[in-house]
N, CA and C atoms as a LAMMPS dump frame, in Angstrom:
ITEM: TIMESTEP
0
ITEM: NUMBER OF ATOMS
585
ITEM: BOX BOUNDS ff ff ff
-5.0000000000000000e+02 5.0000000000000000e+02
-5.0000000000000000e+02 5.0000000000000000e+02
-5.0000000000000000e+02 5.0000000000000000e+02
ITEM: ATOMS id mol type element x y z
1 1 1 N -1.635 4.091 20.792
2 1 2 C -2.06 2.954 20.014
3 1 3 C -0.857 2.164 19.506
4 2 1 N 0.213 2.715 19.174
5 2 2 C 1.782 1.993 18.38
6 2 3 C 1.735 1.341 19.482
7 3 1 N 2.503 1.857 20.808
8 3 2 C 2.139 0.952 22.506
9 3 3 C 1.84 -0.122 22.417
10 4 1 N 0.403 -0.111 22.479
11 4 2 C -0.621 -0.971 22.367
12 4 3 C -0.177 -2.251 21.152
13 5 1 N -0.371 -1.922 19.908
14 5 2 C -0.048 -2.578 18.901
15 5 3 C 1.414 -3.542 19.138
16 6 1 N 2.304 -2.509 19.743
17 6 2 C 3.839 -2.992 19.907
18 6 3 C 3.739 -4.47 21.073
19 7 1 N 2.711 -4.275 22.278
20 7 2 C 3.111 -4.801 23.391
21 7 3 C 1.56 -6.488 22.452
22 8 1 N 0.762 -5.874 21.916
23 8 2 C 0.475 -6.855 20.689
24 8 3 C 0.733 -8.138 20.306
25 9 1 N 1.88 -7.201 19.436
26 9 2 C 2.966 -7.829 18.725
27 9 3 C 4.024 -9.068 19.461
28 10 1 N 3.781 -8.72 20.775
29 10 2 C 4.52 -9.457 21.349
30 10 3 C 4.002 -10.614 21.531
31 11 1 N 2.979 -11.114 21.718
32 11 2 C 2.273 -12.169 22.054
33 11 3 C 1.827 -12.888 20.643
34 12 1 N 3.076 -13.057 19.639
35 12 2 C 1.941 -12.733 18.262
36 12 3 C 2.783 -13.988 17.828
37 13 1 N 2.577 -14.624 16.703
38 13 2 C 3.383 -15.909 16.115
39 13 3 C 3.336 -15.646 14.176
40 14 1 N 4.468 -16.12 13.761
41 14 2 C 4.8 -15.587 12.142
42 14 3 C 3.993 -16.539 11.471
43 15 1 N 3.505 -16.171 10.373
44 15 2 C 2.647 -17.391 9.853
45 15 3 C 2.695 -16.964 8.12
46 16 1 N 2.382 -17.652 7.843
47 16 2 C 2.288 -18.094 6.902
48 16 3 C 1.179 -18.214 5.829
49 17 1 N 0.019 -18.286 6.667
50 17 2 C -1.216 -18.991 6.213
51 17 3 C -1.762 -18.195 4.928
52 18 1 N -2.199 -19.145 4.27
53 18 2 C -3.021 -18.439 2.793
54 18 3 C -3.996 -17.446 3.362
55 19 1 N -3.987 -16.19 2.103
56 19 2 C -5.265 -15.263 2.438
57 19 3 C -6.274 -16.356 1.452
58 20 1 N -7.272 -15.483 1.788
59 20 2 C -8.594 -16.104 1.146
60 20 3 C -8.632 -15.819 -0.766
61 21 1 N -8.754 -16.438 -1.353
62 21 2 C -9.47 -15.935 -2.94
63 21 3 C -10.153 -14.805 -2.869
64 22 1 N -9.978 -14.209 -3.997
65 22 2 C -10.792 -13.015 -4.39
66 22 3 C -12.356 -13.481 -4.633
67 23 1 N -12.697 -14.493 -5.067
68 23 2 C -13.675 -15.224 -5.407
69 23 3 C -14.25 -15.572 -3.537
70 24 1 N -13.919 -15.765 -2.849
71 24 2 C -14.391 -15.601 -1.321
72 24 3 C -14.773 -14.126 -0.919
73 25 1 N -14.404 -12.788 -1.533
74 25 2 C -14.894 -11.296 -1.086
75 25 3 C -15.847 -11.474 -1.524
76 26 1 N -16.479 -10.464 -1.191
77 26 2 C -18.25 -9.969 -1.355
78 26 3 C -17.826 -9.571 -2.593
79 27 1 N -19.197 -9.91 -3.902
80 27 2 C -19.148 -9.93 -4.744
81 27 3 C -18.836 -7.809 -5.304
82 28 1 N -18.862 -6.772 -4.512
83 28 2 C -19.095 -5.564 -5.12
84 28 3 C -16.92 -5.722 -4.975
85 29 1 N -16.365 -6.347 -4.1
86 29 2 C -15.446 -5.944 -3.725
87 29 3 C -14.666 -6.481 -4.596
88 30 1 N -14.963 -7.5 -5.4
89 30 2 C -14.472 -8.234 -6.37
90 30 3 C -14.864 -8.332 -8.158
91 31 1 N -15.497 -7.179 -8.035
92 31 2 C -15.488 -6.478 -9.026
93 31 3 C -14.147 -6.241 -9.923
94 32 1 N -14.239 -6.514 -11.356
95 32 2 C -12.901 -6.167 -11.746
96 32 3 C -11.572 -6.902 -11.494
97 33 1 N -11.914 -7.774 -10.412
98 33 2 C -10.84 -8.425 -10.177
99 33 3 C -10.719 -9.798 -10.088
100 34 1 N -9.726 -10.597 -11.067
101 34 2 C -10.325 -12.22 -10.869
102 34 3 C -9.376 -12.636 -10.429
103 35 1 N -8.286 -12.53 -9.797
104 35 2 C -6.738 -13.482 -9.739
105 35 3 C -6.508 -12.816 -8.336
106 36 1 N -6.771 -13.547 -7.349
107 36 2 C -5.833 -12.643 -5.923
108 36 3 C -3.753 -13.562 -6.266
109 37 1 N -3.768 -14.371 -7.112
110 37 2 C -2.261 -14.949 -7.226
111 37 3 C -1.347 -13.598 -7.729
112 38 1 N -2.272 -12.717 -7.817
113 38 2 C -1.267 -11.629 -8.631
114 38 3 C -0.836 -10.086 -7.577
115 39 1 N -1.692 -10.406 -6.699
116 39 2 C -1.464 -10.048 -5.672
117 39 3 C -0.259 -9.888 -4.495
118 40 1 N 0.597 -8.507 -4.366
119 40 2 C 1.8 -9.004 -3.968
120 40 3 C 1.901 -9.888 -2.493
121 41 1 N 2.776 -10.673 -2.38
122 41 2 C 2.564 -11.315 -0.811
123 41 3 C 3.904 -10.703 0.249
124 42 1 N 4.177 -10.359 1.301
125 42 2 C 4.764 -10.372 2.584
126 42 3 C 5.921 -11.449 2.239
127 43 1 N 7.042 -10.697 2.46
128 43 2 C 8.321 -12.061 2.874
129 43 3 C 7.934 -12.296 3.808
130 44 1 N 7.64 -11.332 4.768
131 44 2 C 7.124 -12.196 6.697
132 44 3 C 5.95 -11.246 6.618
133 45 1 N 5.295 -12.104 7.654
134 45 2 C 4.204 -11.908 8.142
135 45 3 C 3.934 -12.496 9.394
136 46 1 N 3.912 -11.402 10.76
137 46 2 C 3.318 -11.369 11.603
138 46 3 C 2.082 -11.287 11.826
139 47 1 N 1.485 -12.43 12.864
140 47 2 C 0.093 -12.292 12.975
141 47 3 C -0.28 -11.889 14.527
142 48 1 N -1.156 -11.563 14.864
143 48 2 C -1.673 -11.23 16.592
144 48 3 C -2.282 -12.561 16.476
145 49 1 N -1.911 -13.287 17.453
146 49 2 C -2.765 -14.764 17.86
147 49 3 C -4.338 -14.758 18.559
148 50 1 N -4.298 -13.402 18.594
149 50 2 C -5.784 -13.392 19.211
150 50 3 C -7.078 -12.974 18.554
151 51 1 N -6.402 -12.762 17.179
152 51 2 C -7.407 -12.884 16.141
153 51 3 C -8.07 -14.011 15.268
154 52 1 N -8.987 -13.781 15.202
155 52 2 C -10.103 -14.891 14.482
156 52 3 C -8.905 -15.455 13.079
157 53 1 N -9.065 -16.37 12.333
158 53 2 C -8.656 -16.636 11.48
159 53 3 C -9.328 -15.974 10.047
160 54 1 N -10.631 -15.57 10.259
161 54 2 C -11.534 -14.87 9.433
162 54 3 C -11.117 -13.625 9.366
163 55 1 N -10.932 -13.004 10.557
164 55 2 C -10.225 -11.571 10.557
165 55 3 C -8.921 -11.527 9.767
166 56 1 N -7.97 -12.143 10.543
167 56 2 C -6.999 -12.046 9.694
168 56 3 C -7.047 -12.113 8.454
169 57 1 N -7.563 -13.036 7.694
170 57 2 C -7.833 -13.242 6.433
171 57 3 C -8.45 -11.991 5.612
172 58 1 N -9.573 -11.412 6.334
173 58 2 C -10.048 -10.321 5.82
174 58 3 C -8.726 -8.791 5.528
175 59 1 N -8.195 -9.319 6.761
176 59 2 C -7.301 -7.797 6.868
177 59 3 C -6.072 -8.054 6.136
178 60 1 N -5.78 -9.457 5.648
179 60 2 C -4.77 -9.236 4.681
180 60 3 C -5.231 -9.173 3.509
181 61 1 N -6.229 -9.695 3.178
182 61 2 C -6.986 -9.14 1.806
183 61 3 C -6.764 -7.888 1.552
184 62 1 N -7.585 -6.876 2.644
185 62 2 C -7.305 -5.474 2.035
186 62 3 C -6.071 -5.218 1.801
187 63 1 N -5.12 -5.457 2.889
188 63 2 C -3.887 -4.666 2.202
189 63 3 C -3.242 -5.074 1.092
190 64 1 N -3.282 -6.687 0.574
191 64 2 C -2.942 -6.977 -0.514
192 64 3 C -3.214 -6.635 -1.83
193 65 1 N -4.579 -6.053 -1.661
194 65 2 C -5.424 -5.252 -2.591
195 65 3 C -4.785 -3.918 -2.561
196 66 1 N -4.253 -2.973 -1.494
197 66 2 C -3.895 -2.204 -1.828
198 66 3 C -2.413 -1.966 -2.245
199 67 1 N -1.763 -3.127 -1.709
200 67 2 C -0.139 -3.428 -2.143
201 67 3 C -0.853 -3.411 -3.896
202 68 1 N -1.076 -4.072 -3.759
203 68 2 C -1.095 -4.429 -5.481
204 68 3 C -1.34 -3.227 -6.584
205 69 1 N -2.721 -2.354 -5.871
206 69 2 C -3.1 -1.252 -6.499
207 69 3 C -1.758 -0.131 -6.828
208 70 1 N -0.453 0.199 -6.043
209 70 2 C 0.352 0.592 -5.949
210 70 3 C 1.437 -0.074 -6.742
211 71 1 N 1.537 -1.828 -6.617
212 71 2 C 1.734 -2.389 -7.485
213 71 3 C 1.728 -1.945 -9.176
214 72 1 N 0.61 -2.315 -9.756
215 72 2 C 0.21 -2.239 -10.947
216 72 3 C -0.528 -1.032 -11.053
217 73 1 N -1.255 -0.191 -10.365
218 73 2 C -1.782 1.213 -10.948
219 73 3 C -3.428 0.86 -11.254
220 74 1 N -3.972 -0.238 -11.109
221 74 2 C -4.832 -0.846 -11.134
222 74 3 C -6.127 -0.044 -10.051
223 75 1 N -6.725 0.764 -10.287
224 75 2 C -7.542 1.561 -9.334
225 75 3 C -8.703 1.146 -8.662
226 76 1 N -9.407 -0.312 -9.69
227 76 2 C -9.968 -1.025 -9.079
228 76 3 C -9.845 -1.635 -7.85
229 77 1 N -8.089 -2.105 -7.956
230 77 2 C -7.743 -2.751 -6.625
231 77 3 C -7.925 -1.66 -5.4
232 78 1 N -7.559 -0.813 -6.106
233 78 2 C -7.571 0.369 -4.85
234 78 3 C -8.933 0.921 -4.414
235 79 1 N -9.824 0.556 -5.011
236 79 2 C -11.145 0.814 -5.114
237 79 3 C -12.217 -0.303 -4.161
238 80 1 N -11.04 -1.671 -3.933
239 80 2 C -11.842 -3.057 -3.707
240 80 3 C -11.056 -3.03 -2.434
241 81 1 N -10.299 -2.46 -2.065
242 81 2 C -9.029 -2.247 -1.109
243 81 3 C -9.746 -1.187 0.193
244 82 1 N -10.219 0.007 -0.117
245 82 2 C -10.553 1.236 0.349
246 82 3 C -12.056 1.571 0.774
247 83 1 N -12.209 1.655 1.708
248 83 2 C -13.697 2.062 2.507
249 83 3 C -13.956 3.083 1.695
250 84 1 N -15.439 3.322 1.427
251 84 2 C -16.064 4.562 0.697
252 84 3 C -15.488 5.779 1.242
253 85 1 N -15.588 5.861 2.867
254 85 2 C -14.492 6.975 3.54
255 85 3 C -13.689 6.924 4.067
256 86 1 N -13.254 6.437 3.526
257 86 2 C -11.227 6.357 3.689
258 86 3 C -10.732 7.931 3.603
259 87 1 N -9.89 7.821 4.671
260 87 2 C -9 8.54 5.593
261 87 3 C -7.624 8.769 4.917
262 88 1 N -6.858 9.321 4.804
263 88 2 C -5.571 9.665 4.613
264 88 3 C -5.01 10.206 5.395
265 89 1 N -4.762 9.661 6.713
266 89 2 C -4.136 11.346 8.444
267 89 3 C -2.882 11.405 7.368
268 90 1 N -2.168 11.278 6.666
269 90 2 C -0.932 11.773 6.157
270 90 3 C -0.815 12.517 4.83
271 91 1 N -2.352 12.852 4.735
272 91 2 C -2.094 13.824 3.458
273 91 3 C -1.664 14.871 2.926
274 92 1 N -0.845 14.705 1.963
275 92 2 C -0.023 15.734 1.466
276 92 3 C -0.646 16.77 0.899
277 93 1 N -0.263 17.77 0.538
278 93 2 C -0.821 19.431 -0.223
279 93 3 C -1.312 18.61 -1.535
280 94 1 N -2.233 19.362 -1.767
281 94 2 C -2.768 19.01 -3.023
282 94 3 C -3.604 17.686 -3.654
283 95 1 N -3.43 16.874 -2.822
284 95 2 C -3.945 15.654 -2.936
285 95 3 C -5.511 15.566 -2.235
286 96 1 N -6.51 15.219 -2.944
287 96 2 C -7.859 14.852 -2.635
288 96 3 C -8.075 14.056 -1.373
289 97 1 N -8.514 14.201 -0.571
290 97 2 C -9.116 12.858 0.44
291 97 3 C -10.064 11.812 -0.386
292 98 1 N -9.982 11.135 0.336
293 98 2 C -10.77 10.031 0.418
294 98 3 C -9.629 8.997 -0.855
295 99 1 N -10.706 8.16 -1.427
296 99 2 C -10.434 6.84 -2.4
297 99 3 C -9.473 7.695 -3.587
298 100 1 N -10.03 8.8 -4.225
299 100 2 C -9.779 9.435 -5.402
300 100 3 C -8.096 9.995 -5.289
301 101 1 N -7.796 10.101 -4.009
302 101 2 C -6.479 10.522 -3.424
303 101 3 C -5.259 9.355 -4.349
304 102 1 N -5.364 8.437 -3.748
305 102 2 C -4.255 7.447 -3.833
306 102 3 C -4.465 7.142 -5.297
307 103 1 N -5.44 6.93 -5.909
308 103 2 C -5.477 7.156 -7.595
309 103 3 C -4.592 7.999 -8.096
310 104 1 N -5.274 9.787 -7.968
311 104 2 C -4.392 10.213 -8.216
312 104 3 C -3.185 10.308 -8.175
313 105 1 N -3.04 10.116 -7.236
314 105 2 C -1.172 9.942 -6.985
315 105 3 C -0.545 8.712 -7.411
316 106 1 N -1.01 7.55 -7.333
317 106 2 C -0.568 6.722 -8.645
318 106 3 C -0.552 7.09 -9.547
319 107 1 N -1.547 7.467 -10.578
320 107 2 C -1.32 7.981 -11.573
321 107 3 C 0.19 9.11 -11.744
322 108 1 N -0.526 10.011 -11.095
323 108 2 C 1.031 10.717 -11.576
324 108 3 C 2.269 10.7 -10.903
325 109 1 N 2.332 9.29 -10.388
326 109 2 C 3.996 8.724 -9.888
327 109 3 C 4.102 8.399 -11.127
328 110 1 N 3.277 7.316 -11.528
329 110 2 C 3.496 6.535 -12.79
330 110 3 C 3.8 7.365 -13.415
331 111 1 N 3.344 8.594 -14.046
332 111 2 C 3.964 9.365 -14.982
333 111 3 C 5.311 9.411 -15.114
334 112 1 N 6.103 9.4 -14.002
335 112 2 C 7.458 9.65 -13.688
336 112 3 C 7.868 8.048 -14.241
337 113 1 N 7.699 7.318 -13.237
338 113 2 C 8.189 5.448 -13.218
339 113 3 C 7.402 4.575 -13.711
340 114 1 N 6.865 4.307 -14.674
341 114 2 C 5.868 3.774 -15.401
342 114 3 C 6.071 2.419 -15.471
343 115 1 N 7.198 1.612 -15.085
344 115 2 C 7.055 0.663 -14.197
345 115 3 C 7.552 -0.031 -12.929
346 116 1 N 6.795 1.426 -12.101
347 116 2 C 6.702 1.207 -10.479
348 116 3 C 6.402 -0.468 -10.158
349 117 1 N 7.107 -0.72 -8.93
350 117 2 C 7.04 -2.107 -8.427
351 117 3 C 6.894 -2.01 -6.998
352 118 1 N 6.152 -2.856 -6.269
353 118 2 C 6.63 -2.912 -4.709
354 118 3 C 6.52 -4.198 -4.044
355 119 1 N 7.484 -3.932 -3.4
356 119 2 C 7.544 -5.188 -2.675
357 119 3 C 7.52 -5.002 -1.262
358 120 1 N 6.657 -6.133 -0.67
359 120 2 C 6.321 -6.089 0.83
360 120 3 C 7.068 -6.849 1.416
361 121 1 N 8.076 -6.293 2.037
362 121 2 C 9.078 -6.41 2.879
363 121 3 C 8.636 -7.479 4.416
364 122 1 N 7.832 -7.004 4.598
365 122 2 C 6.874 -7.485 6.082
366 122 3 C 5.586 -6.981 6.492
367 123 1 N 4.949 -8.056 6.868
368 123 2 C 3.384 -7.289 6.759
369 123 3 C 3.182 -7.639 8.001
370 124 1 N 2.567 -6.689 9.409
371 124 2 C 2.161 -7.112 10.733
372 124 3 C 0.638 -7.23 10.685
373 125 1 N 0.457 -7.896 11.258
374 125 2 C -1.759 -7.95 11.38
375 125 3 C -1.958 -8.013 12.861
376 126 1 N -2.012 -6.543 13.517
377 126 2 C -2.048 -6.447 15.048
378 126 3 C -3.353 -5.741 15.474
379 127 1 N -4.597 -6.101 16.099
380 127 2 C -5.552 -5.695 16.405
381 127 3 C -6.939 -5.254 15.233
382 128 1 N -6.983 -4.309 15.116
383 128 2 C -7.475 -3.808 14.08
384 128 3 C -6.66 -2.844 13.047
385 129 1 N -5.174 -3.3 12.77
386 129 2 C -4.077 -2.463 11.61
387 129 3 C -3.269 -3.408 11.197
388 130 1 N -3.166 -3.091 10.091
389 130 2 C -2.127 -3.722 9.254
390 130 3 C -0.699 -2.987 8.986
391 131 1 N 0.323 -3.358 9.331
392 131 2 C 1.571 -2.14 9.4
393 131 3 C 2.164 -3.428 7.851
394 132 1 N 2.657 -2.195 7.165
395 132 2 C 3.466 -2.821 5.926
396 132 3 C 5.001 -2.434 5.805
397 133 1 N 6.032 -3.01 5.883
398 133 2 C 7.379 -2.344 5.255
399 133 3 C 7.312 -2.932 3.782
400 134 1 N 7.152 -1.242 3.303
401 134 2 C 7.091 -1.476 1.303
402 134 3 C 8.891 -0.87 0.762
403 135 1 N 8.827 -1.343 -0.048
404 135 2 C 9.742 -1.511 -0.879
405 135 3 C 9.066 -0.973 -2.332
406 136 1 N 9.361 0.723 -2.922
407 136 2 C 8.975 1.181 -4.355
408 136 3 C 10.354 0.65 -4.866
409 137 1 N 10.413 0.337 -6.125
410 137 2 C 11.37 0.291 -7.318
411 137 3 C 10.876 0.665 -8.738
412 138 1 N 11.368 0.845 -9.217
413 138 2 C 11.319 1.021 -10.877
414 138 3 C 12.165 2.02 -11.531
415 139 1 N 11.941 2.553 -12.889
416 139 2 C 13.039 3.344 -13.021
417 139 3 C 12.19 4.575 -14.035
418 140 1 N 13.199 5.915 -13.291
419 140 2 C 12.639 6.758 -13.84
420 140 3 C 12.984 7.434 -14.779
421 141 1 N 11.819 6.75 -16.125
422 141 2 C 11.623 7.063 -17.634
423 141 3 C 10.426 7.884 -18.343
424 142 1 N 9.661 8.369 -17.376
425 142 2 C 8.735 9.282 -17.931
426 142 3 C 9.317 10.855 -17.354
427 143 1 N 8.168 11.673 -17.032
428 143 2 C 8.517 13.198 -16.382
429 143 3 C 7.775 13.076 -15.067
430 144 1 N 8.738 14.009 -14.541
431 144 2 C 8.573 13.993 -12.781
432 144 3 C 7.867 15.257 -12.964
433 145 1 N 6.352 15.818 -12.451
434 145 2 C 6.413 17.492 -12.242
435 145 3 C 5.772 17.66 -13.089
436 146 1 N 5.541 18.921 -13.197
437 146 2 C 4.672 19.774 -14.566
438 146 3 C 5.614 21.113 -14.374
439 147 1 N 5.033 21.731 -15.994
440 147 2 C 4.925 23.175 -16.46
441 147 3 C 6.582 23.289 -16.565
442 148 1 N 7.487 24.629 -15.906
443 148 2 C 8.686 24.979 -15.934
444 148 3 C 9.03 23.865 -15.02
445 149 1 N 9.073 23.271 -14.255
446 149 2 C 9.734 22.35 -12.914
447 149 3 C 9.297 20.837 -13.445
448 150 1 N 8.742 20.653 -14.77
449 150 2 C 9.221 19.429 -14.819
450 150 3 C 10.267 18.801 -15.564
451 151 1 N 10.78 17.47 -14.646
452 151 2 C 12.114 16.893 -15.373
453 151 3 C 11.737 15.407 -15.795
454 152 1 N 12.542 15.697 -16.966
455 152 2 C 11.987 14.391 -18.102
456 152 3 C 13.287 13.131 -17.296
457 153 1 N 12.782 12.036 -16.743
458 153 2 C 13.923 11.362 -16.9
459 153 3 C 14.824 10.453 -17.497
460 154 1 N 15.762 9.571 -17.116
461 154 2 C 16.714 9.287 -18.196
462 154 3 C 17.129 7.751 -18.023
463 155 1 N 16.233 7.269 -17.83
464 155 2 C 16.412 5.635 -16.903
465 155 3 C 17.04 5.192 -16.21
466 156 1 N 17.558 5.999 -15.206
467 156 2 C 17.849 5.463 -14.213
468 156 3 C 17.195 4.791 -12.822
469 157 1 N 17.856 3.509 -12.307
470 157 2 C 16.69 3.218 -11.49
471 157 3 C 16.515 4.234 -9.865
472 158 1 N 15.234 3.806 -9.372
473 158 2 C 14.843 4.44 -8.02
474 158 3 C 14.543 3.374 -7.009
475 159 1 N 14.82 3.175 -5.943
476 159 2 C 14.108 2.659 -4.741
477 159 3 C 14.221 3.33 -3.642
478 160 1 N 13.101 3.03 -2.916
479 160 2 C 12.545 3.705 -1.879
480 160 3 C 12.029 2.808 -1.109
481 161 1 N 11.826 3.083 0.275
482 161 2 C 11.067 2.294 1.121
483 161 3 C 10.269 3.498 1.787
484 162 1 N 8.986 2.465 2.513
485 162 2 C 7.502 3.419 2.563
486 162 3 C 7.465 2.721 3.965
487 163 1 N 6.295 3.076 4.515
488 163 2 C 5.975 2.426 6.396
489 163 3 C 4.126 2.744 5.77
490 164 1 N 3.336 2.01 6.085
491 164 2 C 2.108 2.228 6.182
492 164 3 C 1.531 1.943 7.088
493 165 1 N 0.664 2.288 7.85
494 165 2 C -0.292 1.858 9.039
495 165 3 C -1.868 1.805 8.352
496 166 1 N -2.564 0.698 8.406
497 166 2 C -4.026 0.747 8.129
498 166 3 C -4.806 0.468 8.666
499 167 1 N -5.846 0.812 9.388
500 167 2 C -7.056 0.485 10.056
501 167 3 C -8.052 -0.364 9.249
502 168 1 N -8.365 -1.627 9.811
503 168 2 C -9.224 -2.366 9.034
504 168 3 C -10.457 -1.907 9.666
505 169 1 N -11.82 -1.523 8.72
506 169 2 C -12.873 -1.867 9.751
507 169 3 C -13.448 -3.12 9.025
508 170 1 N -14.779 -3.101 10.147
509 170 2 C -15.24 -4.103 10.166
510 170 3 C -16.023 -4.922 8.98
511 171 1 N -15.814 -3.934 7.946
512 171 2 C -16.445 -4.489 6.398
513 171 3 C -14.857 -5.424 6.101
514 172 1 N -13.73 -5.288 6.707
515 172 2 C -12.348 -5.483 5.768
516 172 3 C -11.917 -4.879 5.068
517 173 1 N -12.187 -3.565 4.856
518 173 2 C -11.713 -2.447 4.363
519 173 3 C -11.087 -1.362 4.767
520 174 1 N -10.058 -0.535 4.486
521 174 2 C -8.754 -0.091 4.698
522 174 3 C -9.793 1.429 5.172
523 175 1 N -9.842 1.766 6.176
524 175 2 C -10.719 2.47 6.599
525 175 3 C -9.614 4.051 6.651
526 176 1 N -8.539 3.826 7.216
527 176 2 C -7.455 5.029 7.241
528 176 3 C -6.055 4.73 7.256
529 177 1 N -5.544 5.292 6.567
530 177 2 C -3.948 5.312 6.36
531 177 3 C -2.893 6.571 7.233
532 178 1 N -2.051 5.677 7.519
533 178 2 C -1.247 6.638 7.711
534 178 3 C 0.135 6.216 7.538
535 179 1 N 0.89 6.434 6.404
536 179 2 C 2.267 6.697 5.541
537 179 3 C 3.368 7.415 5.626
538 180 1 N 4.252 6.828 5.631
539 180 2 C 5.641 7.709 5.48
540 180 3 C 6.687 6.648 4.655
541 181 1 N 6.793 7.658 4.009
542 181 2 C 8.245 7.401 2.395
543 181 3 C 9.243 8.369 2.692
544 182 1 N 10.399 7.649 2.194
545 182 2 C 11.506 7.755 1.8
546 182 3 C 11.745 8.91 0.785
547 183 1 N 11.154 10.508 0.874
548 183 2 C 10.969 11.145 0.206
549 183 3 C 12.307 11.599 -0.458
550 184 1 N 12.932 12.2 0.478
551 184 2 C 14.442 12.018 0.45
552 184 3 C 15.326 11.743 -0.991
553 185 1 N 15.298 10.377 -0.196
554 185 2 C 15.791 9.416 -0.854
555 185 3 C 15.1 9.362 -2.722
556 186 1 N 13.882 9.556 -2.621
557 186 2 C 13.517 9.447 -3.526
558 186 3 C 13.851 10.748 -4.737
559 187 1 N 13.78 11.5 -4.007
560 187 2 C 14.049 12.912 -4.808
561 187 3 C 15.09 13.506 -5.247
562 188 1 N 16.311 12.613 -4.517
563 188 2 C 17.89 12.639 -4.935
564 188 3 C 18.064 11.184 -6.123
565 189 1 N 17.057 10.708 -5.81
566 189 2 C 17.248 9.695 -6.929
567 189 3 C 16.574 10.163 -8.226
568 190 1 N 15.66 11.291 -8.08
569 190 2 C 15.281 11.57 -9.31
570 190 3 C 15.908 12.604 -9.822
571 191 1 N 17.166 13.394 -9.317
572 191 2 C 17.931 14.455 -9.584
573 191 3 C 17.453 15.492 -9.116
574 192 1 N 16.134 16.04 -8.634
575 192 2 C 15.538 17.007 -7.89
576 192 3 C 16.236 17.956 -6.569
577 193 1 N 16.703 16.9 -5.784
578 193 2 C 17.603 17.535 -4.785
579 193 3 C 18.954 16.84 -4.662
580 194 1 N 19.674 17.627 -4.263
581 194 2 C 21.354 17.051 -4.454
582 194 3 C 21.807 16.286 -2.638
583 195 1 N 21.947 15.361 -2.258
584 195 2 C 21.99 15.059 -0.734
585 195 3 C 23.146 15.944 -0.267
């Protein structure tokens, strides 16, 4: 499917074009949410030219909804973002499937970086997926961890970069993810491991 997506990509043109208002989603999806301006946007954005203009529109909605939810911690977005059975193929130990997953784990990033930021580096819209290069920042001033293994931190800042792959279906909703971060990186930035 990357293949596929890649040879895509090739036939594809950068654009620009406005997503739709939040006030244009179906009213359950826009629940909770009145401002898509707050919504993070793509420095670039690749589009597949052989998609509808409606599609596209739909499929950057979701991910902007879910940039954002990651964004601000906002679970609604992630809620208006995420198919009822949403997928995680990259889930980690301990973490819930489905919608309740990526909550949680916002939540207790935030615990650590309480004001997490991201920025979308480049957003592709190829077939039915949305590929994102994210950009985490913020700085870590809360506690990383629980019980004996957690570490309080001391404000220093963190960035990280993330890769996401999302399957839109056909509601416009982020049907499955599949993620990879800068764990690394991230965990020498929080003093956890020494590089």
């Amino acid at each position: 499917m990357v293949f596929a997506a890649l040879a895509a990509l090739a036939a594809t043109r950068a654009t620009a074009a406005p997503t739709p208002a939040l006030s244009d989603a179906p009213a359950e999806m826009s629940a909770g949410i009145t401002d898509d301006a707050a919504l993070p946007l793509p420095a670039r954005r690749q589009v597949d030219g052989s998609l509808s203009a409606e599609r596209v529109a739909a499929m950057t909605l979701a991910a902007r909804r879910y940039y954002g939810f990651w964004d601000s911690g906002d679970a609604a977005l992630a809620r208006a973002a995420l198919a009822p059975d949403f997928l995680d193929r990259a889930l980690p130990p301990g973490r819930p499937q489905g919608v309740e997953g990526p909550v949680l784990a916002s939540r207790q990033f935030r615990a650590a970086v309480p004001d997490l930021r991201v920025t979308v580096e480049e957003m592709l819209v190829v077939g039915d997926r949305v590929v994102g290069r994210l950009r985490f920042s913020g700085h870590f001033s809360g506690t990383f961890g629980a019980g004996e293994h957690a570490r309080r931190g001391d404000g220093r800042a963190i960035s990280f970069i993330a890769t996401d792959i999302y399957r839109i279906d056909g509601s416009g909703r982020i049907a499955e993810n599949w993620h990879l971060e800068d764990n690394l990186a991230l965990l020498a930035q929080l003093g956890v491991v020494t590089p």
